[in-house]
N, C-alpha and C positions, 0 to 999 in steps of 0.2 A: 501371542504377543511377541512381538521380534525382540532380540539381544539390542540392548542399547552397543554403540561404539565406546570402548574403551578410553580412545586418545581420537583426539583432532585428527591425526595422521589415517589411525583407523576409519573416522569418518568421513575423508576426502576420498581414500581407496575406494570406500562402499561407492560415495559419491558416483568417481568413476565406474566400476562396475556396472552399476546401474544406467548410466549415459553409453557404454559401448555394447549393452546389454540393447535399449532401445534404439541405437543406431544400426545395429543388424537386423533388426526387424522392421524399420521406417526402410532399411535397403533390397530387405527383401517383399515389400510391399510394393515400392517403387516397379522392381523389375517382373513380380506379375501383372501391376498395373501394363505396364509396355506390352504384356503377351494380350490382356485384355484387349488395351487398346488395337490390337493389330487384329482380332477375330473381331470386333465391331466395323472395321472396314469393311474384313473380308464379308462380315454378316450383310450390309446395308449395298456392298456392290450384287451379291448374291440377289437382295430383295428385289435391286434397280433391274436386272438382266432378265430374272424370273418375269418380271410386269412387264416389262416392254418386248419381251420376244412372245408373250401372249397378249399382249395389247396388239401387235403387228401381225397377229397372226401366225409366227412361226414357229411357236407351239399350241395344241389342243388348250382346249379352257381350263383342265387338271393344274395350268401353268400358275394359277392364281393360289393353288395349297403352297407349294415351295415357296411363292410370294410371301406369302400371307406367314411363312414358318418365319421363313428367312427373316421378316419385318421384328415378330415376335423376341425370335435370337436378339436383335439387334437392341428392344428395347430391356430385354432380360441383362443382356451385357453392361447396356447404359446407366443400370441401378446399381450393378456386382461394381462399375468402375466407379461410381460415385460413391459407395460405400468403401474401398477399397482408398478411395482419397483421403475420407474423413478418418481412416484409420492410421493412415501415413502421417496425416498431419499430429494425431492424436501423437502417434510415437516420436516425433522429431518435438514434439511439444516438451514431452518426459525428457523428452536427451538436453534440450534447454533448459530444463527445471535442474536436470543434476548439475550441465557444466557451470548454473549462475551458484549450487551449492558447495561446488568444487572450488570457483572462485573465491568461495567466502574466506574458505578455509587457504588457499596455498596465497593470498595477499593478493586476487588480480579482481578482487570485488569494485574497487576506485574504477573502472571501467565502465560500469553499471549506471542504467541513467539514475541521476541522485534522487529524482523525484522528491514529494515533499510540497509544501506551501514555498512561494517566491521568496527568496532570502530578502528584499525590500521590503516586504510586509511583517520582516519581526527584527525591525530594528527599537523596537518597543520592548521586545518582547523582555521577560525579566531573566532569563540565562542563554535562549536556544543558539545564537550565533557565538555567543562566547566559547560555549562549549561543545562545537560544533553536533549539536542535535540534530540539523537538517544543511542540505546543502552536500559540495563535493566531497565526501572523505568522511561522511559526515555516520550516525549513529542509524538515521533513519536508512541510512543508505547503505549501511551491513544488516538491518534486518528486514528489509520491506522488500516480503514474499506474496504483498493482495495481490489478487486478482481482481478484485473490483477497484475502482474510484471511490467507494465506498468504504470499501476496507483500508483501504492508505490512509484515507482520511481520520478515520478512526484510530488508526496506529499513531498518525500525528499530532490526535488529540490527546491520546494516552500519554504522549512524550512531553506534550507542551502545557501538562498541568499536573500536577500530583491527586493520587486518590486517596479517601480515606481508608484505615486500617482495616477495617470488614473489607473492604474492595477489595483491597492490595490483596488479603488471606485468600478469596475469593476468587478472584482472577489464579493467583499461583498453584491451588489445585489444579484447576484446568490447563495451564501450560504443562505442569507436570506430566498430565494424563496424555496431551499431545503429543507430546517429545517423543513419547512411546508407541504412537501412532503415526509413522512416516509416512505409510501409505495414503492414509485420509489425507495428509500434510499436501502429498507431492496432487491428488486429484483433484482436491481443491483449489488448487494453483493452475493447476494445466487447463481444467472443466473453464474456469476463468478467461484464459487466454488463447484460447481455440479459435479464429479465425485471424487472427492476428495477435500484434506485438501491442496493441492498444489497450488499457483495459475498458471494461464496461464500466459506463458511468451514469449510473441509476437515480441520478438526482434530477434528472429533465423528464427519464420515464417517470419518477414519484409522483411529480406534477403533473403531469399528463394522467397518470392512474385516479387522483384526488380531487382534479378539475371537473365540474358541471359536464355530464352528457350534454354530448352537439347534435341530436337527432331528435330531438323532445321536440321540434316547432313542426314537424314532420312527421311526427309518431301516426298521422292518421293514412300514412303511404304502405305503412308497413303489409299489412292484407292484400293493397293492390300489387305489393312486388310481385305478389306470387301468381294473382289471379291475372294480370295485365299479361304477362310473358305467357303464359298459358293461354290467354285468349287469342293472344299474336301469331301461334302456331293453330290453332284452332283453324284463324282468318286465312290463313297459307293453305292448310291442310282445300277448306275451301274453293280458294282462288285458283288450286291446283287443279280440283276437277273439274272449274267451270261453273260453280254453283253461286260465286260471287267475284265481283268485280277484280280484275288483275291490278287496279290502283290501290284495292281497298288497304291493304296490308302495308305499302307505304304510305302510306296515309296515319295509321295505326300506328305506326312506331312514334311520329309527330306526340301522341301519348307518352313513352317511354320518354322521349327527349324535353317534353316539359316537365316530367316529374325530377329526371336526375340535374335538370335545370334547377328546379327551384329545392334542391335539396343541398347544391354544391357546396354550400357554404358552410352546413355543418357538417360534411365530408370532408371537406378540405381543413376545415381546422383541426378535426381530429386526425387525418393523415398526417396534418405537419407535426403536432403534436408527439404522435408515438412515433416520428422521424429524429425529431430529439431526441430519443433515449436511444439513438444509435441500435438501433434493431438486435439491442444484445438479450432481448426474453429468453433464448433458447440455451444461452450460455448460463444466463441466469437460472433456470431452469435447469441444466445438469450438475450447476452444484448447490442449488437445494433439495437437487435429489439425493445427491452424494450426503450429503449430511442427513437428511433425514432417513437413511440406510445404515449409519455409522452407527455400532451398539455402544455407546460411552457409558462409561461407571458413574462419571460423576454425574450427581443429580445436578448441577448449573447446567455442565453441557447436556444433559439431557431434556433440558428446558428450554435450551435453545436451538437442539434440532426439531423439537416436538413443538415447540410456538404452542398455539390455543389450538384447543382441541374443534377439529372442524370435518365435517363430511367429507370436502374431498383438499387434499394434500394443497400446499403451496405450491411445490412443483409441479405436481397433476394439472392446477391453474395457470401456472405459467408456460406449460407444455400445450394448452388449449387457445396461452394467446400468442404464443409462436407461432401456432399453426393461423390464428385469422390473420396476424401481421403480416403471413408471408401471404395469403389471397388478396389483403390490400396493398401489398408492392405489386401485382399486376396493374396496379395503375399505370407502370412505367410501361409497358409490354405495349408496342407497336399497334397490335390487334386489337387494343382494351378496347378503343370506342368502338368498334363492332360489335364487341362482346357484351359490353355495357348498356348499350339501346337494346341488344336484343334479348338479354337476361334480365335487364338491372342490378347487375354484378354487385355493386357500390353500395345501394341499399341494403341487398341482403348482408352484406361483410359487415355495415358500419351499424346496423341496429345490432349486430352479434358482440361487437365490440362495445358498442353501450350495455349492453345483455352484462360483461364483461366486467365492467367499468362499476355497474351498480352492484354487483356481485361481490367484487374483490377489491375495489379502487380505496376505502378506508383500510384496509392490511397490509398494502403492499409496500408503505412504508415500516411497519414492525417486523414483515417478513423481510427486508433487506438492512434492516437495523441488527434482527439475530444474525445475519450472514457477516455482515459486518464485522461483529464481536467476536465470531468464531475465525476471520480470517486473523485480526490483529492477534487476535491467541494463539494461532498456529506459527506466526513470522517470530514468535516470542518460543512456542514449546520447539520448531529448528534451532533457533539459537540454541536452545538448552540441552537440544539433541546431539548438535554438528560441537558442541564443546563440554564435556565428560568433566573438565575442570573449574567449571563455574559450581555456584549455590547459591540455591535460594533464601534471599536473607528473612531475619525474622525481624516483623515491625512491631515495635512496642506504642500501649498508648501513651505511654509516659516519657516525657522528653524536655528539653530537646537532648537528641542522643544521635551518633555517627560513631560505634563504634567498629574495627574494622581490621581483621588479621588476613595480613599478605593480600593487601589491597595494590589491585593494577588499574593502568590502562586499558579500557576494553578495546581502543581503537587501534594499539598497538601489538603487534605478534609477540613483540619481547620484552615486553615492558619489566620493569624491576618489578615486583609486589613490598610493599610499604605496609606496617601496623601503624593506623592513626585512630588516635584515643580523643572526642569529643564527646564530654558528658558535664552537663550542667549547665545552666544559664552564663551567657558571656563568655564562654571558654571559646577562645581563640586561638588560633595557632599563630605565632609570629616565625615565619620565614623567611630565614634569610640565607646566601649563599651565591657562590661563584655566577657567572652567565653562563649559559647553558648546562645544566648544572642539574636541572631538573623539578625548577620549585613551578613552573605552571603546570607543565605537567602532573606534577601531585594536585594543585588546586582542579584539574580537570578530571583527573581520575575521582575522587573524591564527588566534585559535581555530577558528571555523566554516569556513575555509579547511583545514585542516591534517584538520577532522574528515570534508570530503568527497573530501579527498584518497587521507587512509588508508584510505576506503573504498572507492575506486576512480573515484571521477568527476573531473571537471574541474571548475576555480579559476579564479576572480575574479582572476586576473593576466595578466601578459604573458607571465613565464617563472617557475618557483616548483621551487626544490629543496629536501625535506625529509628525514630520516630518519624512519624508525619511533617515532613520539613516542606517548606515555601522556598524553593532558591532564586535567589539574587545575587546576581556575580556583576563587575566591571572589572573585563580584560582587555578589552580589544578595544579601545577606544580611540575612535577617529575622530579627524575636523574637518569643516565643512566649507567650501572656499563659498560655493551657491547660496549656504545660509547664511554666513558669514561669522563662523563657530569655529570659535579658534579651539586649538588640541587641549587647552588647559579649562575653558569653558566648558566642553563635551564632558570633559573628567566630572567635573562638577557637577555636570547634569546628570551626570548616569550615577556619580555617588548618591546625589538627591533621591533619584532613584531608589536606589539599593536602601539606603536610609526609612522611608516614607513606605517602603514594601514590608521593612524587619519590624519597623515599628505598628505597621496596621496587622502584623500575624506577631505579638509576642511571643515569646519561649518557644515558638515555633520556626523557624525560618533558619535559611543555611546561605552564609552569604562569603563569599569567593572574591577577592580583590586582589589584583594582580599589580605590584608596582603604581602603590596609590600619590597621586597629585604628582607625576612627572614632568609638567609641565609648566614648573614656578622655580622660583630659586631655593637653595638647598634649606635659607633659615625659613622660609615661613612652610617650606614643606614640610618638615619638622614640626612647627607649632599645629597645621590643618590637619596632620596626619596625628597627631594626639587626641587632637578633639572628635576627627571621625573616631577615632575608635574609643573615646569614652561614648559618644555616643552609640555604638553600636552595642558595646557593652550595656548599653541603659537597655536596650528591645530586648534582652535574655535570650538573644540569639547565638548560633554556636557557628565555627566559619574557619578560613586560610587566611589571610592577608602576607603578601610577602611582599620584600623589601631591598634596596639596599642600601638602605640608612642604616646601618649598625646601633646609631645612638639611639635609633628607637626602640630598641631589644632594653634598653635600659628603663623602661617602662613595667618590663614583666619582673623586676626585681622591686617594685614596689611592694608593700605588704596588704597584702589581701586582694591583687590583681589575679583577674583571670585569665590573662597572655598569658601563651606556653609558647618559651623560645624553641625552636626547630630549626638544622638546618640541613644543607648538603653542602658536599665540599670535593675540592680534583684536586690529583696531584701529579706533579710532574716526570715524567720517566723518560729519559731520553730524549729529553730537550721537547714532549710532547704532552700535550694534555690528557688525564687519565680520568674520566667520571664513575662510579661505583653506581649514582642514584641512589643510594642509601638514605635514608633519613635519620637525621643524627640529632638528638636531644640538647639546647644549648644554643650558641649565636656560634656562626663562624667565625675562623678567627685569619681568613686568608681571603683576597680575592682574586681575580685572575684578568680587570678590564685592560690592565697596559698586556699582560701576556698572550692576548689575544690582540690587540694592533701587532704587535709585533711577529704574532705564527701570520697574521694576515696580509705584512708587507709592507705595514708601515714602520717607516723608521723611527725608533724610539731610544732615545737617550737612557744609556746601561743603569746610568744612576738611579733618574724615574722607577728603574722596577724592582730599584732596590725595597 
């Protein structure tokens, strides 16, 4: 078992190491590939020289062995240089595997495409754009190491709903166990993304594998494929001695062309078919191999490299429909119609793929459901690898509860760490403090914390106990000129929101408000901003709300309220603004909006900042 990395720092080092480690081997693949390539020349002008100076007569007929060597060299070469590519690639793949895990670590990860579901499809959603889940900058896009379409999607599911407590327990053994397996970590990733920078997206081959065989209205050709082509050389063998007609045998084929005639149809549908699934079986195939090689402790994951027990391997099956996928892309190949009338190329490959289809086409979605699970685990047990100072939280069934020592930012390098205490029905934090100051940030830390919690990974804290929470946050809330949704309307709607979420999951739910009803005047935001939060207080919900109404800190001084005033506060040193990010128990008691016009260039009357 490897040494875990100590620090972040240690595991950017390793990181590197290992990328300039496989970039001396992808360089020295390259430059015997070059030697290769150059003895395949020299081999195939050898072959051409050898045949043609004994085709011409000017050497004895012995000239046809050197030919015949030389031809052999040549295709001996052309297997050494093709396997010699796929290993080049293999290495430059690892050396991209470390620099995207190097990135993560020294801050140049924001370069990475963010992948994820389209940010317009979760403007519904009940936190993910608030708290940047998905998108530029975003969560999904410091840990999303799938190699499939499959596996993203799964990681994105993970992120975009919380799981129940068995889950959670469940899932975090298994990261644990991963974090400690780099190796399987980085193969599974690489196996993935071997022919390119694309991944495999197994949701067109699913369907394809599921769908009704297209050879069943034809199944009675299947005998003649073999026996027709056979008789067709038979007719030649014939017509060559004289013993029957020299038209007979063109004639004969007119056979072969009306059978792949009236067969085309379900040839062709199943070609386009297994053309959707991006011809990635074989990549698919090396990391269900990879995993079902891997000896894992834990009995989950060994359940889900093991799938149901069956005679021959998932891989094994997917390595046998790699090999017919690649005899039916000879469709593309120049020569095929030749080959196809005089074989019946077509029918043999696509009855083997129905052969295929009935075989294996009901598991092939279980079998890429466990790869799935096992990649979003792994993007969870790197996290937990590449960072020595996280932990795994423990979820309770009893709640609602968030509570949370030297709790950070996970999306920032340096973020402050914060103790926030939420335990009990309606316990709220009331937040209040200077501008930029630090109070969304704590509401996001807090949210994005709890969302990679419930989904099995490890937190930005030191120790962090949560219950099964539902979060709902309004931070970011826009207006809509096309809809005709003013910025004070949207507020509304997304509190509705937040509201109608806390109240359908009570004592359950974790709800984040950032600067509630900004968009009205100061008295009745005052009065709306009381009433949300009695109401939110009624769902037994526990949450942030920050503010900077002061007079509504005067709320949590009522008796038997469960507001807990918080704040953050700056101070000024040398004519400059100074933030700590501390979290400070209490209302502040200073703001800073005129000393920020005024550090920003607007002129502001000395007295105002009195």
């Amino acid at each position: 078992m490897p040494t875990l990395p100590e620090t972040r720092a240690q595991a950017a080092q390793r990181h590197r190491d290992e990328r300039a480690r496989a970039e001396a081997v992808a360089g020295a693949l390259d430059r015997r590939m070059a030697g290769v390539a150059n003895a395949r020349v020299v081999a195939f002008l050898a072959s051409a020289a050898f045949l043609l100076l004994t085709i011409f007569h000017r050497l004895p007929t012995w000239g046809y062995l050197p030919a015949l060597a030389a031809a052999l060299a040549y295709a001996a070469l052309a297997i050494w240089h093709g396997r010699l590519l796929q290993a080049e690639a293999q290495a430059r793949a690892v050396a991209a595997y470390h620099q995207r895990g190097e990135d993560r670590l020294t801050g140049a990860w924001h370069a990475h495409p963010p992948g994820g579901p389209p940010l317009e499809q979760l403007a519904e959603h009940p936190y993910a754009l608030d708290l940047d889940v998905f998108g530029h900058g975003s969560l999904f896009q410091l840990l999303d190491e799938a190699a499939t379409a499959h596996g993203e999607q799964r990681l994105a599911d993970w992120l975009s709903s919380p799981a129940s407590p068995d889950e959670v327990r469940h899932r975090q053994s298994q990261v644990e166990e991963l974090a400690t397996r780099p190796e399987f970590r980085r193969d599974l990733a690489v196996e993935g993304r071997l022919g390119g920078n694309a991944r495999v997206s197994p949701r067109a081959f699913i369907a394809w594998a599921e769908s009704p065989t297209s050879m069943d209205e034809v199944r009675w050709m299947r005998p003649l494929a073999v026996v027709v082509p056979l008789l067709w050389a038979v007719i030649v063998a014939g017509a060559a001695v004289d013993r029957l007609p020299g038209e007979l045998p063109w004639l004969f084929l007119l056979i072969s062309a009306a059978m792949l005639l009236r067969a085309r149809r379900g040839i062709v549908r199943s070609f386009e078919g297994l053309e959707l699934g991006q011809r990635g079986e074989d990549r698919l195939a090396r990391a269900l191999s990879r995993l079902e090689l891997e000896p894992f402790t834990s009995p989950e994951l060994r359940a889900l490299a093991r799938g149901t027990e069956r005679a021959v391997a998932p891989s094994v099956a997917m390595r046998q429909l790699a090999r017919l996928a690649t005899l039916a892309e000879q469709r593309r190949n120049q020569l095929h119609v030749v080959v196809n009338v005089l074989t019946l190329w077509d029918l043999h490959v696509f009855f083997r793929l129905d052969d295929w289809r009935r075989k294996n086409g009901s598991e092939v979605a279980g079998w890429l459901d466990r790869l799935a699970d096992v990649e979003a685990l792994s993007c969870l047990g790197g996290y937990l690898h590449d960072r020595p100072d996280l932990t795994t939280p423990v979820v309770t069934e009893e709640g609602p509860r968030f509570v949370a020592e030297r709790l950070s930012h996970p999306l920032l390098d340096d973020a402050v760490p914060n103790d926030v205490s939420l335990e009990g029905p309606g316990q709220l934090l009331l937040v209040t403090g200077s501008n930029m100051s630090g109070k969304s940030t704590l509401l996001r830390a807090i949210g994005l914390n709890t969302v990679i919690a419930l989904a099995g990974g490890p937190v930005s804290a030191r120790q962090l106990s949560l219950s099964a929470l539902h979060t709902w946050t309004s931070m970011r809330v826009q207006d809509s000129l096309e809809q005709g949704v003013s910025f004070f309307y949207a507020e509304v709607r997304r509190l509705k929101q937040v509201l109608e979420g806390a109240g359908a999951h009570p004592r359950a739910s974790l709800v984040l408000v950032d600067e509630m009803l900004l968009g009205t005047n100061t008295r009745e935001r005052r009065l709306a901003s009381e009433e949300v939060l009695r109401l939110l207080v009624q769902t037994g919900c526990i949450g942030a709300v920050t503010t900077h109404d002061l007079s509504l800190a005067e709320l949590a001084r009522v008796p038997g309220s469960t507001l807990v005033p918080v704040h953050f506060q700056d101070v000024l040193e040398d004519g400059r603004m100074r933030f700590d990010y501390t979290l400070r128990h209490g209302v502040v008691q200073s703001t800073n909006a005129l000393r920020v016009l005024a550090l920003a260039g607007i002129p502001v009357r000395g007295d105002a900042r009195e």
